[in-house]
N, C-alpha and C positions, 0 to 999 in steps of 0.2 A: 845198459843201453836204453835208450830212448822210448820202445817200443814197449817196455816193464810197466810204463805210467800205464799203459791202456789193459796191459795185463793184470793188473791190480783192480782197478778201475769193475775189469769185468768178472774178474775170479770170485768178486764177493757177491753177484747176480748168482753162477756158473760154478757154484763150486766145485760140481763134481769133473769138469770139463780142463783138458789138459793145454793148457797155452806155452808150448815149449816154441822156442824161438829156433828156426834155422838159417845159418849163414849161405847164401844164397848166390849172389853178386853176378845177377844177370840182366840181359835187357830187357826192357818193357818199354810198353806204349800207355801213353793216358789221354785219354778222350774225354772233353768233357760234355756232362750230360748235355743233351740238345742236339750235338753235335753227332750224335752216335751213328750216322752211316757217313758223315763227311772225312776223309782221310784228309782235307787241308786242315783240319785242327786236332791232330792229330800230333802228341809231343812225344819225344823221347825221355827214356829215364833207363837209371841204373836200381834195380831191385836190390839193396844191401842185405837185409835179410826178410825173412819171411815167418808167419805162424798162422794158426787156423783163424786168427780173431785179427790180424794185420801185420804191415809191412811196414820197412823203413826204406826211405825209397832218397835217391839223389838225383836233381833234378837243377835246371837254369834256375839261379838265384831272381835275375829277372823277371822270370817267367811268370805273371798273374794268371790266376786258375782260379775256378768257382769251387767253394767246398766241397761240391761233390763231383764226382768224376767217377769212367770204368778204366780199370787198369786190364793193361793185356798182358802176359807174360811170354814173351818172346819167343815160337815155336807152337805154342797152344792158344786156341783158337778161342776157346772162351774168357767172355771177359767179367771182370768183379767190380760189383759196385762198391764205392767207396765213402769214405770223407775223411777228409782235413781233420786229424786231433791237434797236430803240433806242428808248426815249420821252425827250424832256425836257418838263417844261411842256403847252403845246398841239399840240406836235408829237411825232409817233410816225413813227418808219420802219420800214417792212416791208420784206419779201423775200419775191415770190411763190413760192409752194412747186412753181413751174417756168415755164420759160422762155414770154415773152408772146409768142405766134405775129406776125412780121414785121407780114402783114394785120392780125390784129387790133388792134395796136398803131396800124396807119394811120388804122383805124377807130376808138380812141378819140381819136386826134387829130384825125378828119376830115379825112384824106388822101384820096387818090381809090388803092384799090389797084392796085398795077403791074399794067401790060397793060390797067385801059380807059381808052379816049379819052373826054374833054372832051366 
């Protein structure tokens, strides 16, 4: 997957740092910088998968966007800054502009965070 190039990239800063990729396949919203309290530039996307250092995301081929950009994830409320590593087509890869906190991560997957009980 696409998303390996930025895992590589940053494994050799980060060695000790785990970049496992998750299949995802949910909506999000991208906003680009400047933009950040306007909802009329406000795009849709489909999140493909996800990891603590970036996403693979599908989006209007059409669509021009500025390098950087905050991505929303569809139900949660905060948003990640990003950039542009790769587009082809309807796919674009990112790389968060820092590392996605463990939790949070569990939480856009709907994990239950370590330490509470069932």
């Amino acid at each position: 997957m696409p998303l390996e190039q930025v895992h590589e990239q940053l494994h050799l800063r980060h060695p000790k740092r785990s970049f496992v990729q998750y299949r995802l396949d949910k909506p999000g919203f991208i906003t680009p910088i400047g933009h950040h309290l306007s909802t009329a530039m406000r795009y849709t996307c489909l999140i493909r998968s996800i990891s603590s250092a970036g996403a693979v995301l599908s989006i209007n081929k059409t669509l021009t966007l500025p390098e950087n950009f905050y991505l929303e994830i569809d139900g949660i409320r905060d948003e990640i800054p990003c950039t542009e590593f790769k587009r082809e087509g309807e796919e674009m890869v990112v790389h968060f502009n820092m590392f996605l906190d463990t939790d949070f991560l569990n939480l856009v997957l709907g994990r239950r965070p370590a330490g509470q009980d069932a």
